[in-house]
Phi, psi and omega in degrees: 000138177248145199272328170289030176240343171254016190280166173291122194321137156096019197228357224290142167260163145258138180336339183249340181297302184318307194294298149014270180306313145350286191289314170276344157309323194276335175271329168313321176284348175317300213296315169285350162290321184301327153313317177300295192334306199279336181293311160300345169285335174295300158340279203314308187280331159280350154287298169346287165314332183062056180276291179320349159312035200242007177134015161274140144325313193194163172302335203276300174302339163274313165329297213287349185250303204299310183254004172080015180308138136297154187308305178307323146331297192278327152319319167324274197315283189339285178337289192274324157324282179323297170331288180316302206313330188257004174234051196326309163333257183341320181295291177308330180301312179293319201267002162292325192093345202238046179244063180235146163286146190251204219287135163278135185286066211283000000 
């Protein structure tokens, strides 16, 4: 597909504006995953800890009143916060920025 024949009347880029935009969206996601990374690391060790131990049911029932998760949500991040403790690869990778696919040559 070519993206200058579908940009919005009055919007045409050029191929290197397009590449730009292209390169910070791809480094902006860098930067949130390695954010996702310490916010599970965090998790993980304040579950660990049982810091929701304060009249929460569980880590999740405390996300879910504290950061504002649907329930189901904050069961995730527990989940996958936990998970990660056991995949140090994986972990680092996330906390790298560098769990994205990567650029197709198109």
């Amino acid at each position: 597909m070519n993206v200058l024949a579908t940009a919005a009347p009055g919007h045409a880029c050029s191929a290197a504006e397009l590449d730009r935009l292209g390169d910070e969206i791809a480094e902006l996601s860098a930067h949130l995953e390695a954010a996702t990374a310490r916010l599970l690391d965090l998790i993980r060790e304040f579950d660990a800890r049982e810091g929701w131990n304060t009249g929460f049911r569980s880590c999740a029932a405390w996300l879910s009143w504290r950061v504002g998760y649907a329930p189901g949500a904050a069961r995730e991040h527990v989940r996958v916060a936990r998970a990660l403790g056991t995949l140090p690869l994986l972990s680092q990778a996330l906390a790298r920025g560098s769990c994205r696919m990567p650029r197709s040559a198109s």
